[in-house]
N, CA, C and O atoms as a Tripos MOL2 file, in Angstrom:
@<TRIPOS>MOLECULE
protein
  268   267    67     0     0
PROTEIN
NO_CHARGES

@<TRIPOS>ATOM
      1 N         176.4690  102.8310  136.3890 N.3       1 UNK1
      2 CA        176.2090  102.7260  134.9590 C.3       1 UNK1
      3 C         177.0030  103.8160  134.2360 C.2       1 UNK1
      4 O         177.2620  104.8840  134.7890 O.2       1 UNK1
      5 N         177.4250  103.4920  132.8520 N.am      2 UNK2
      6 CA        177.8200  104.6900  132.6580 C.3       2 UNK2
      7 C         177.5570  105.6100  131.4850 C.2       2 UNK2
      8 O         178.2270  106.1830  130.6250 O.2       2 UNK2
      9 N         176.1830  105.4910  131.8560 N.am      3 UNK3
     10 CA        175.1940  106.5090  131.2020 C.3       3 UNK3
     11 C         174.4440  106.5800  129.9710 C.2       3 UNK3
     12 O         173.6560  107.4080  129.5130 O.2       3 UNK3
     13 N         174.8700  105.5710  129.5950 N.am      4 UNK4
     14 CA        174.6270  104.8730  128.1720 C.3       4 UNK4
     15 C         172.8120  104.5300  128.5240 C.2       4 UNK4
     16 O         172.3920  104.6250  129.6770 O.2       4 UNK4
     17 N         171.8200  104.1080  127.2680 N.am      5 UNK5
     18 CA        170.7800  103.9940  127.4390 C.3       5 UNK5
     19 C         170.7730  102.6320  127.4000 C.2       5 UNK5
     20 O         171.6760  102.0370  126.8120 O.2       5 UNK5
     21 N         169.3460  101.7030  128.2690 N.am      6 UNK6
     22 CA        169.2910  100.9240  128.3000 C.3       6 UNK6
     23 C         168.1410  100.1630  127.2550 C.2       6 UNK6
     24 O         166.9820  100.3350  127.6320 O.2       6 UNK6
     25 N         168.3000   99.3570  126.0100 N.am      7 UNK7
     26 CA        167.5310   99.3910  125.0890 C.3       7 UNK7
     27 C         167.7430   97.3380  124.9030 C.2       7 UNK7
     28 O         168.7000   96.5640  124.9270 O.2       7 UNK7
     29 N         166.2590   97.2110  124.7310 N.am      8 UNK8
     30 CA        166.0930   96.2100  124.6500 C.3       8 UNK8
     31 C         166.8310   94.7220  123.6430 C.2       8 UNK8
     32 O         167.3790   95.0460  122.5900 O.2       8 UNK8
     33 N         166.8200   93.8010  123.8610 N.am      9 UNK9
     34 CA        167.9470   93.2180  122.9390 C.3       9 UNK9
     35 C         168.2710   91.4040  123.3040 C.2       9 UNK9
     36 O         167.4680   90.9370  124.1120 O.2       9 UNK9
     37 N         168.9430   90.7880  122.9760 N.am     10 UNK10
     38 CA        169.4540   89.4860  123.2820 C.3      10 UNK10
     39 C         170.6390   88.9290  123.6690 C.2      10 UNK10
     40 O         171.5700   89.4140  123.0260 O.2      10 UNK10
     41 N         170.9230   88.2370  124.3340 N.am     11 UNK11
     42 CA        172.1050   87.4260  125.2350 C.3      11 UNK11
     43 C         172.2800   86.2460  124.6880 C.2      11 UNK11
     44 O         171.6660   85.6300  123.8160 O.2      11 UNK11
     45 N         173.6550   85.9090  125.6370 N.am     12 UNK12
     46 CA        173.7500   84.5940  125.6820 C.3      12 UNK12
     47 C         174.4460   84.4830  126.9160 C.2      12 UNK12
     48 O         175.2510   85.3050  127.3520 O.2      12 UNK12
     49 N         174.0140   83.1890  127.5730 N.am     13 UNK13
     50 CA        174.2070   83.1000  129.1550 C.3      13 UNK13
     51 C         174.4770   81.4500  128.8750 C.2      13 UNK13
     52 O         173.9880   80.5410  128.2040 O.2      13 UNK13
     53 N         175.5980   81.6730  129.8490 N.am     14 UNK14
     54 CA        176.2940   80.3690  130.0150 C.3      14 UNK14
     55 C         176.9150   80.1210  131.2960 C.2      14 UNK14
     56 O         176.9490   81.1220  132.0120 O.2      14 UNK14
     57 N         177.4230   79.0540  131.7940 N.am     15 UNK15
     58 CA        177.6880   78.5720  133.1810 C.3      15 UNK15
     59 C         178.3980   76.9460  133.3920 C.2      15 UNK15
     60 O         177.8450   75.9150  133.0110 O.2      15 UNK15
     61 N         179.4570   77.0010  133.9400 N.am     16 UNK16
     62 CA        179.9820   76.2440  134.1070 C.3      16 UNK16
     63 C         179.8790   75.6070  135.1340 C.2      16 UNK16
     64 O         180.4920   76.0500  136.1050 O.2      16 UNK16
     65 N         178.9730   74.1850  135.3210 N.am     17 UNK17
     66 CA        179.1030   73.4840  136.2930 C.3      17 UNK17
     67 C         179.9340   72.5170  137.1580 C.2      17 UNK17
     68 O         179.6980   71.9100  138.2020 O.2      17 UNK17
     69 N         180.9330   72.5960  136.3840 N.am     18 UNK18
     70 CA        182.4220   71.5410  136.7200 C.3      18 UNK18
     71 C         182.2610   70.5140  136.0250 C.2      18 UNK18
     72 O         183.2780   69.8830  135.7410 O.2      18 UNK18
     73 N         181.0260   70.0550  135.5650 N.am     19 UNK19
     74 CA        181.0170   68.8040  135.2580 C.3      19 UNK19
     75 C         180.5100   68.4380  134.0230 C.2      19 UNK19
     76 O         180.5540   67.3750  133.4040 O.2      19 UNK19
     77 N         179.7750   70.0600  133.6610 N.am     20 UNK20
     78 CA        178.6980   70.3600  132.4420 C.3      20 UNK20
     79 C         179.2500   71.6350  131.8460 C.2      20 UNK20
     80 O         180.0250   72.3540  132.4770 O.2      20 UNK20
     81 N         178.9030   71.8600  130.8150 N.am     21 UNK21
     82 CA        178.5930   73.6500  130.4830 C.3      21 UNK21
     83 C         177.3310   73.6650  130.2430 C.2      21 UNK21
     84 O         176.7810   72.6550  129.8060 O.2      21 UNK21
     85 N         176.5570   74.9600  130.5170 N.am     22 UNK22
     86 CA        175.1750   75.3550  129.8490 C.3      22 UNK22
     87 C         175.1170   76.4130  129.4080 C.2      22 UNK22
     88 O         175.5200   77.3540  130.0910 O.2      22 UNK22
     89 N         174.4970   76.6680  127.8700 N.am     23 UNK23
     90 CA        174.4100   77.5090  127.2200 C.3      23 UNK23
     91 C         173.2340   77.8410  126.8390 C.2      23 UNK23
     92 O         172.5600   76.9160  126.3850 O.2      23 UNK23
     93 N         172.7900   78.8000  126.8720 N.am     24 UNK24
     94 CA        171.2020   79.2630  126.6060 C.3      24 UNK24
     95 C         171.5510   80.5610  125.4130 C.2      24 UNK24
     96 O         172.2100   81.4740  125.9120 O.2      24 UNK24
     97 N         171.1950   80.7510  123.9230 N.am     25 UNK25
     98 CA        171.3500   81.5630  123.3310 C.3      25 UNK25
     99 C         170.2510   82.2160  123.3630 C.2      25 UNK25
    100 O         169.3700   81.3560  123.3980 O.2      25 UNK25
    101 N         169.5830   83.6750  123.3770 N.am     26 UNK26
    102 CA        168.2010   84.5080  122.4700 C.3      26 UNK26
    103 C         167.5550   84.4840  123.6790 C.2      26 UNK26
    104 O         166.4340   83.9880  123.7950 O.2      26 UNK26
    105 N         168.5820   85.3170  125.2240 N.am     27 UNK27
    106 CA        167.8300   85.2770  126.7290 C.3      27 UNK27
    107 C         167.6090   87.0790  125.9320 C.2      27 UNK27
    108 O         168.4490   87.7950  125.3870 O.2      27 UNK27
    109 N         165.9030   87.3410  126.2290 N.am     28 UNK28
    110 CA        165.8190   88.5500  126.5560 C.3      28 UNK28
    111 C         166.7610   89.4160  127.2800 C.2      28 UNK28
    112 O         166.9950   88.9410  128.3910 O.2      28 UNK28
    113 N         167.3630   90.4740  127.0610 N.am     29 UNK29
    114 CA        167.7500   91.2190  127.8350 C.3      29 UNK29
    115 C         167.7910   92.6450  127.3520 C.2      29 UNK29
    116 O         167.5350   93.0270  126.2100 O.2      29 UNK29
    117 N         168.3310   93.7480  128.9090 N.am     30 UNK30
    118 CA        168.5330   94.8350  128.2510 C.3      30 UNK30
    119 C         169.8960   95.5470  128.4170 C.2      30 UNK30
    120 O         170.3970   95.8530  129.4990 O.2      30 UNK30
    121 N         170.5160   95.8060  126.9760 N.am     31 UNK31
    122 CA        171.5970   95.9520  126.6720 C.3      31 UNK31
    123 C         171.9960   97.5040  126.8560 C.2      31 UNK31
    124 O         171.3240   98.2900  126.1880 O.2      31 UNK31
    125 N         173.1050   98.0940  127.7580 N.am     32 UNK32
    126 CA        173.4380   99.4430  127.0170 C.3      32 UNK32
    127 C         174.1840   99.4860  125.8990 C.2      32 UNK32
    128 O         175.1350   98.7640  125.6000 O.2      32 UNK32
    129 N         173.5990  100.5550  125.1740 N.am     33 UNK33
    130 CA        174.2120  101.0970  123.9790 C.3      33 UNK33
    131 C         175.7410  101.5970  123.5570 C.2      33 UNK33
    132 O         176.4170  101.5750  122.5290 O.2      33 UNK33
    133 N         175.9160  102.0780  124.9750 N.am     34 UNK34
    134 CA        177.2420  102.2320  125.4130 C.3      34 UNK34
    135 C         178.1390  101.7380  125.1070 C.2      34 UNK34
    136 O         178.9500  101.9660  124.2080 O.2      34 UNK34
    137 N         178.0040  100.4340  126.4240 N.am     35 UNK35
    138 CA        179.1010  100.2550  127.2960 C.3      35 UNK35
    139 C         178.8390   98.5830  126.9000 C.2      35 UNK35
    140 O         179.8790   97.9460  126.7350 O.2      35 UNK35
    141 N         177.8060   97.9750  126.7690 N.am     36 UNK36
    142 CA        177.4080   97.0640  126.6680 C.3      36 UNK36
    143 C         177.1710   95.7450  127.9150 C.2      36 UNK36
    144 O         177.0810   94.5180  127.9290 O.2      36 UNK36
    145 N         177.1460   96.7780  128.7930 N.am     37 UNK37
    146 CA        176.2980   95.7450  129.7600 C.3      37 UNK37
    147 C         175.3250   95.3240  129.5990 C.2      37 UNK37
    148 O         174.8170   95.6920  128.5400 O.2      37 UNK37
    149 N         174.3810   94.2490  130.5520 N.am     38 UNK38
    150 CA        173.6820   93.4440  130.0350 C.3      38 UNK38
    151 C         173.1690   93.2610  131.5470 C.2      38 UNK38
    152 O         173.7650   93.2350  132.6240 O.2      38 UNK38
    153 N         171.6300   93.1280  131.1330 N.am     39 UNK39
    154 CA        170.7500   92.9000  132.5460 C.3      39 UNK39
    155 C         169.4820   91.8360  132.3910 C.2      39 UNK39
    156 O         168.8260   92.0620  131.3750 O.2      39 UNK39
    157 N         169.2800   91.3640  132.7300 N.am     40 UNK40
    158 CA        168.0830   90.3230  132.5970 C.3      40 UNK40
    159 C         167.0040   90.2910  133.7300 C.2      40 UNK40
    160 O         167.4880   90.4290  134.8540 O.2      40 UNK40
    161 N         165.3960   90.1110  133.6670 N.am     41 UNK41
    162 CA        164.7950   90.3460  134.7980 C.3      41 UNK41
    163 C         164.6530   89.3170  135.0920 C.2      41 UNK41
    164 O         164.8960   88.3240  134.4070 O.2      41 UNK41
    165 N         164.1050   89.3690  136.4900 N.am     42 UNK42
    166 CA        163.6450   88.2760  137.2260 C.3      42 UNK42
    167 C         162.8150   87.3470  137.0270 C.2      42 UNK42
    168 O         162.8570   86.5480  137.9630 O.2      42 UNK42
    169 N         161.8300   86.9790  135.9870 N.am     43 UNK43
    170 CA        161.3850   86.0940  135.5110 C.3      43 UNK43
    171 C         162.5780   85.5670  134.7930 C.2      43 UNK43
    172 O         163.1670   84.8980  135.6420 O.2      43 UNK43
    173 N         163.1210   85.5240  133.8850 N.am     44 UNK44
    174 CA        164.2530   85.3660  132.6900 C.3      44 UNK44
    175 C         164.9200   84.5580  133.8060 C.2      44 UNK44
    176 O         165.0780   83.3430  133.6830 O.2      44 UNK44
    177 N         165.3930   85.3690  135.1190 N.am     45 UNK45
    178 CA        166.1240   84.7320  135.7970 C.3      45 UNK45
    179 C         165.8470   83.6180  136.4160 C.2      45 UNK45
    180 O         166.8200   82.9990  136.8480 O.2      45 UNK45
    181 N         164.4940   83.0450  136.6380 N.am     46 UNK46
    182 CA        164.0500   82.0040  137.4200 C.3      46 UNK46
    183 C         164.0430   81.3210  136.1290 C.2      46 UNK46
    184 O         164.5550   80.2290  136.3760 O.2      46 UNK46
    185 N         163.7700   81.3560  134.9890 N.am     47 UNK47
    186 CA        164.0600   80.6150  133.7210 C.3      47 UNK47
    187 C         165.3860   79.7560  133.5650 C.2      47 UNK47
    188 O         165.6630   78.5790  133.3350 O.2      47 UNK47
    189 N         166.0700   80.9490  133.8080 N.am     48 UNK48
    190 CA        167.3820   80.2780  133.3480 C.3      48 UNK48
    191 C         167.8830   78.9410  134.6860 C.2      48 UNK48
    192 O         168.5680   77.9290  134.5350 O.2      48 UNK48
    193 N         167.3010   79.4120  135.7550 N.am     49 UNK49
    194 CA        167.7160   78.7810  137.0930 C.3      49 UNK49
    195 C         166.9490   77.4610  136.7730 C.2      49 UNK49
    196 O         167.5270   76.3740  136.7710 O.2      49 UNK49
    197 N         166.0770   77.5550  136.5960 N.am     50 UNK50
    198 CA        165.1680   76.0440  135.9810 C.3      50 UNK50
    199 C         166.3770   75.2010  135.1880 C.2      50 UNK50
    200 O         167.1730   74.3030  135.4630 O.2      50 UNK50
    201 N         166.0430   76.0060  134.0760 N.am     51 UNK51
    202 CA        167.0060   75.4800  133.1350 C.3      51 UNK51
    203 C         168.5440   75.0440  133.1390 C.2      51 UNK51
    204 O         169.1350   74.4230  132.2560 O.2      51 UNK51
    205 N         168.9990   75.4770  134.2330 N.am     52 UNK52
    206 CA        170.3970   74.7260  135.1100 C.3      52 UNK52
    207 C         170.4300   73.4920  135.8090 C.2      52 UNK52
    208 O         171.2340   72.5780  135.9930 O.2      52 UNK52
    209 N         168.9320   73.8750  136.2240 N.am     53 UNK53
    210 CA        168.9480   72.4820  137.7400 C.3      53 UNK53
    211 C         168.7750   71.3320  136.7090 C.2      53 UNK53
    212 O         169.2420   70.2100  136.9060 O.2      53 UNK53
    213 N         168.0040   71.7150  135.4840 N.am     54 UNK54
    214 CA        167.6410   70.4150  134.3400 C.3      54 UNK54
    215 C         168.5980   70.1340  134.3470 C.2      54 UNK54
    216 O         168.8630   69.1510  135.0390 O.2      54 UNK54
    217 N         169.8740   70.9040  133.4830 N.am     55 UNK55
    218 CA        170.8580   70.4760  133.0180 C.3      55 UNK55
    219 C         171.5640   69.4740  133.9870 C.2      55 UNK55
    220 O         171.9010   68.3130  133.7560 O.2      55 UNK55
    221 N         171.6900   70.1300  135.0070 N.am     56 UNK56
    222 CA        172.6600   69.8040  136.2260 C.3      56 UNK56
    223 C         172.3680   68.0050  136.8420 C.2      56 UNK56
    224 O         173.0300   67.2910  137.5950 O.2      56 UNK56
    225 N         171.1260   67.7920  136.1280 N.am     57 UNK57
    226 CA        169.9690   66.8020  136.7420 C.3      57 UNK57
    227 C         170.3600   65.5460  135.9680 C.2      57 UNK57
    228 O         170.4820   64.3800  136.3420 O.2      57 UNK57
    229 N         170.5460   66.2230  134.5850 N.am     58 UNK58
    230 CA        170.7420   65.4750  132.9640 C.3      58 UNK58
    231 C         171.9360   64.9180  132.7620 C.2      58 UNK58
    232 O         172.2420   64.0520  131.9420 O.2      58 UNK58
    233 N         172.8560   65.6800  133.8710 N.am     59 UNK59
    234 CA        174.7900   65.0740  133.9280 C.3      59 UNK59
    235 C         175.0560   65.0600  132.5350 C.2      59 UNK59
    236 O         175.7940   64.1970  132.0580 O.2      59 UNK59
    237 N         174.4510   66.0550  131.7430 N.am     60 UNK60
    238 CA        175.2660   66.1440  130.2220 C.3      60 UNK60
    239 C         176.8820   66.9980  130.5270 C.2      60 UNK60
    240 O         177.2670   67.4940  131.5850 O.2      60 UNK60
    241 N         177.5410   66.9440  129.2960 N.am     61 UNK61
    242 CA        178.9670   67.2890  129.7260 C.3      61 UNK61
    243 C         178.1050   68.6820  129.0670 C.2      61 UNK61
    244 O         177.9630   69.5220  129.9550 O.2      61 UNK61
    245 N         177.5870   69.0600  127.9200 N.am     62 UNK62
    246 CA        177.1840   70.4630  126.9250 C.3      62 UNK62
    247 C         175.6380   70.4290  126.9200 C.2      62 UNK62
    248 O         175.0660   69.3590  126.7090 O.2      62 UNK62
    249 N         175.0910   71.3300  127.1000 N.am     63 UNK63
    250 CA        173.5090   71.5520  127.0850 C.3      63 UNK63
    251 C         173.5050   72.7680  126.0430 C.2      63 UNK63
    252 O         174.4120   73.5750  126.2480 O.2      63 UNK63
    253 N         172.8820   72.9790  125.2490 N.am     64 UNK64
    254 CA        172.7560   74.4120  124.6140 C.3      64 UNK64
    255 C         170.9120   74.4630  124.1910 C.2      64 UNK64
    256 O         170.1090   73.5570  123.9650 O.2      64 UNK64
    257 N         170.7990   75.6880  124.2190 N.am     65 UNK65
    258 CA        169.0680   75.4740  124.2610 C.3      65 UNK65
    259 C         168.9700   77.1410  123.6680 C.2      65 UNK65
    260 O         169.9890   77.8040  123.4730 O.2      65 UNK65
    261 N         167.6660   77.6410  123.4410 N.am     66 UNK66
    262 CA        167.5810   79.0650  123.0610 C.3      66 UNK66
    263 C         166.0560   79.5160  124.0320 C.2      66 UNK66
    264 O         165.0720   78.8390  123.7350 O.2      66 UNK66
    265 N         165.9370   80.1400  124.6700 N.am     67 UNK67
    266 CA        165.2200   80.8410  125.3660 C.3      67 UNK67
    267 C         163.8410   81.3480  124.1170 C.2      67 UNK67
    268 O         162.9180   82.0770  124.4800 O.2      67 UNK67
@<TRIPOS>BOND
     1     1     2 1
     2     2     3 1
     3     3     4 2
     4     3     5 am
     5     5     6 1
     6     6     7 1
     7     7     8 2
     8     7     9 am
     9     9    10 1
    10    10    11 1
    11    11    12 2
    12    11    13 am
    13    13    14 1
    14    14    15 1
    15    15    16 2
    16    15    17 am
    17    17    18 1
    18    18    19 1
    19    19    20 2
    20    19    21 am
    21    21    22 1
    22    22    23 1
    23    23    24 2
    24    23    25 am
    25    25    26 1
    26    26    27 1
    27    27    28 2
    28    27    29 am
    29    29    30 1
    30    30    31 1
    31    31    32 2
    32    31    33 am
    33    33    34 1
    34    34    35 1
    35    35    36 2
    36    35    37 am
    37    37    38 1
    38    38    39 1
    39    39    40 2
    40    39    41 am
    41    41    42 1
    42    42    43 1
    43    43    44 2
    44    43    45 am
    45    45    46 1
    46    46    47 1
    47    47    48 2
    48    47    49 am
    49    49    50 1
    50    50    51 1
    51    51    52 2
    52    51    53 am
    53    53    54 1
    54    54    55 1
    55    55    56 2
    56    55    57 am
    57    57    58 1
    58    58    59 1
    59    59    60 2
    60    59    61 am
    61    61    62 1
    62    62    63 1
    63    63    64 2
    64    63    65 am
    65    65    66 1
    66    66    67 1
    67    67    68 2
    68    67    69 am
    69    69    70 1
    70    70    71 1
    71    71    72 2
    72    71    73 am
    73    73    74 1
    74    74    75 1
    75    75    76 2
    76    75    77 am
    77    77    78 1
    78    78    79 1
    79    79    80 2
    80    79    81 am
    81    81    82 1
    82    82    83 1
    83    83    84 2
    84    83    85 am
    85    85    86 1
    86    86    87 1
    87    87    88 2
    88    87    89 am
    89    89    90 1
    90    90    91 1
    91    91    92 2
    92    91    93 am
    93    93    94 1
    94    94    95 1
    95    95    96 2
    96    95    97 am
    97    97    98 1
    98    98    99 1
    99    99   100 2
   100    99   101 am
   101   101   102 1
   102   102   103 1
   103   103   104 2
   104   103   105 am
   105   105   106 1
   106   106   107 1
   107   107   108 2
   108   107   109 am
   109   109   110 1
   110   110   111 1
   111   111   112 2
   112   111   113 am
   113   113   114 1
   114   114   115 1
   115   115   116 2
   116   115   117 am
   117   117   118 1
   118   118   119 1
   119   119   120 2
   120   119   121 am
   121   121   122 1
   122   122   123 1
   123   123   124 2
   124   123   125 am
   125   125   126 1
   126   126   127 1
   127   127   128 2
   128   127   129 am
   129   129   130 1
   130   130   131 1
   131   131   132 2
   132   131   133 am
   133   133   134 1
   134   134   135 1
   135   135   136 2
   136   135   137 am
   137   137   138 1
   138   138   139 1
   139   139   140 2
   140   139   141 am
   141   141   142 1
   142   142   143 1
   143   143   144 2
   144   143   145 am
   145   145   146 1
   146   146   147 1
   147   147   148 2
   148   147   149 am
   149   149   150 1
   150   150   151 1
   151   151   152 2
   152   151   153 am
   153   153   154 1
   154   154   155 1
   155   155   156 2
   156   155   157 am
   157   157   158 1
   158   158   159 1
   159   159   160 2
   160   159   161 am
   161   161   162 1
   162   162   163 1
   163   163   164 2
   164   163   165 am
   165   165   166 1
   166   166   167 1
   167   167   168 2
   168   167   169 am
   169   169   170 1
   170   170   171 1
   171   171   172 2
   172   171   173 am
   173   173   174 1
   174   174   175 1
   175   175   176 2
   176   175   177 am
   177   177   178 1
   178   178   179 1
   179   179   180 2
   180   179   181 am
   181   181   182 1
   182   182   183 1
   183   183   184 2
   184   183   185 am
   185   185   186 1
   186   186   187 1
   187   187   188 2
   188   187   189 am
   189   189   190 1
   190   190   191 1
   191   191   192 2
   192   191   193 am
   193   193   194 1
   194   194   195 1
   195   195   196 2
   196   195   197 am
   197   197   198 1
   198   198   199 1
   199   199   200 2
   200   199   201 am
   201   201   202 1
   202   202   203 1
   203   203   204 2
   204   203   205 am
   205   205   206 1
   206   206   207 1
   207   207   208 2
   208   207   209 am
   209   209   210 1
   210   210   211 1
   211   211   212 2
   212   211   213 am
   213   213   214 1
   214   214   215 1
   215   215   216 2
   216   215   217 am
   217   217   218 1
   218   218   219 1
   219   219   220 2
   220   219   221 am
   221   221   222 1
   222   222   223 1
   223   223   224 2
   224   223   225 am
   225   225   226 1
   226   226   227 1
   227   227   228 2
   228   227   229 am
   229   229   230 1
   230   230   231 1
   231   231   232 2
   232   231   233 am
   233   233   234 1
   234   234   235 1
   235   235   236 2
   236   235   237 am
   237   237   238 1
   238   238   239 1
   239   239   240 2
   240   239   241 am
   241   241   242 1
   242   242   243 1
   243   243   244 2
   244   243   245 am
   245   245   246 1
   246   246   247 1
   247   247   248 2
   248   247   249 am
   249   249   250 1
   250   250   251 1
   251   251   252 2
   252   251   253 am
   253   253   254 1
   254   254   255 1
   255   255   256 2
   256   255   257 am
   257   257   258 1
   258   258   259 1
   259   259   260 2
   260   259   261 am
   261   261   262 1
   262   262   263 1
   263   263   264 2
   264   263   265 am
   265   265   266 1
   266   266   267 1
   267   267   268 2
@<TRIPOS>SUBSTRUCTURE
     1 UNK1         2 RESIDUE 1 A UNK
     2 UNK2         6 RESIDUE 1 A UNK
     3 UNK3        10 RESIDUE 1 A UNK
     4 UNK4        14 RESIDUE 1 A UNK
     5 UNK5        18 RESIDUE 1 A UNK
     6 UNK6        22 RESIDUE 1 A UNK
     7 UNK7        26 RESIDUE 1 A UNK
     8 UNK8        30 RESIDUE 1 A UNK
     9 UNK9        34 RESIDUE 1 A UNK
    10 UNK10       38 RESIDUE 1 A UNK
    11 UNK11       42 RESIDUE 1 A UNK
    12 UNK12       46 RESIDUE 1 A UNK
    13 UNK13       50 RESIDUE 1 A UNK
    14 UNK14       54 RESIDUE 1 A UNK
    15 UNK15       58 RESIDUE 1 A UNK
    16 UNK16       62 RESIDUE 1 A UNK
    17 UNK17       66 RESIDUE 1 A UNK
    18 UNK18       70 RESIDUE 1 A UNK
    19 UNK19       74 RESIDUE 1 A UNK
    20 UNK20       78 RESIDUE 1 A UNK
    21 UNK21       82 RESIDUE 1 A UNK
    22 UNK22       86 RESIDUE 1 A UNK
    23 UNK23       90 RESIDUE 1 A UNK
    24 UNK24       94 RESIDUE 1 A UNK
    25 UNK25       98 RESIDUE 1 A UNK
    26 UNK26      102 RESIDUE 1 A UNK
    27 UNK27      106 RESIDUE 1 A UNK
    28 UNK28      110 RESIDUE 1 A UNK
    29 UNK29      114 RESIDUE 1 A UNK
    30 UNK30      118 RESIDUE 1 A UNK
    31 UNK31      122 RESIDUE 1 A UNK
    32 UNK32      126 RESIDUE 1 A UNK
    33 UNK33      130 RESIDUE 1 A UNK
    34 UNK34      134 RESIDUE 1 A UNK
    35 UNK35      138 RESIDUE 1 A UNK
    36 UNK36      142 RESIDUE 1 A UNK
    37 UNK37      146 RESIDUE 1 A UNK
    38 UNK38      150 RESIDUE 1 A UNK
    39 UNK39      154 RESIDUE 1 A UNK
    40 UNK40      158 RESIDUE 1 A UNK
    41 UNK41      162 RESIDUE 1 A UNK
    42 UNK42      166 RESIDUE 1 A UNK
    43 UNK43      170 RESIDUE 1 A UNK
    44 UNK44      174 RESIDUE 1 A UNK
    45 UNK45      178 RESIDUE 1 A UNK
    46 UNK46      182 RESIDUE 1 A UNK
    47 UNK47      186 RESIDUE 1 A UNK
    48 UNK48      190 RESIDUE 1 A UNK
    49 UNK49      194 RESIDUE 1 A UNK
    50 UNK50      198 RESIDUE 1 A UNK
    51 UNK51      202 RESIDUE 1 A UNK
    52 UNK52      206 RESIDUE 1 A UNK
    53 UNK53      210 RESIDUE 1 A UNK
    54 UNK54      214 RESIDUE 1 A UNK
    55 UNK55      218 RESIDUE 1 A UNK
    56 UNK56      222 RESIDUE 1 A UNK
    57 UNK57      226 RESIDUE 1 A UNK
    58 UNK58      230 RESIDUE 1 A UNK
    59 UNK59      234 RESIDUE 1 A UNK
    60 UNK60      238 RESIDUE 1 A UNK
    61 UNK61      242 RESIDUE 1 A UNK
    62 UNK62      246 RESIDUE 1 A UNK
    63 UNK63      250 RESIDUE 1 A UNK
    64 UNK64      254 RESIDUE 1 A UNK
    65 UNK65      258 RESIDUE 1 A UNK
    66 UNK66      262 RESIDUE 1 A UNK
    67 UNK67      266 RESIDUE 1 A UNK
């Protein structure tokens, strides 16, 4: 890390399935102030993983959704 504080905040997470894109805007996360990395926990993360397999399920070419 590089030293920056880690302070609470919002994302956007996206993923390319070859066949789809998925976009999820307003994912909790925590942002440094810094540097601007970006971390999301493990609930968030089984969220978003849900929310792929839908997509992935749905054979849309664009999914966009907000957390």
């Amino acid at each position: 890390m590089c030293g920056g504080h880690k302070e609470p905040g919002h994302t956007t997470f996206s993923t390319d399935l070859g066949d789809g894109l998925v976009v999820v805007r307003h994912v909790p996360a925590l942002i440094c102030d810094q540097c601007g990395e970006e971390w999301i926990d493990n609930k968030t993360a089984q969220q978003l993983e849900g929310i792929v397999l839908e997509a992935r399920q749905k054979k849309h070419q664009l999914e966009v959704l907000s957390l």
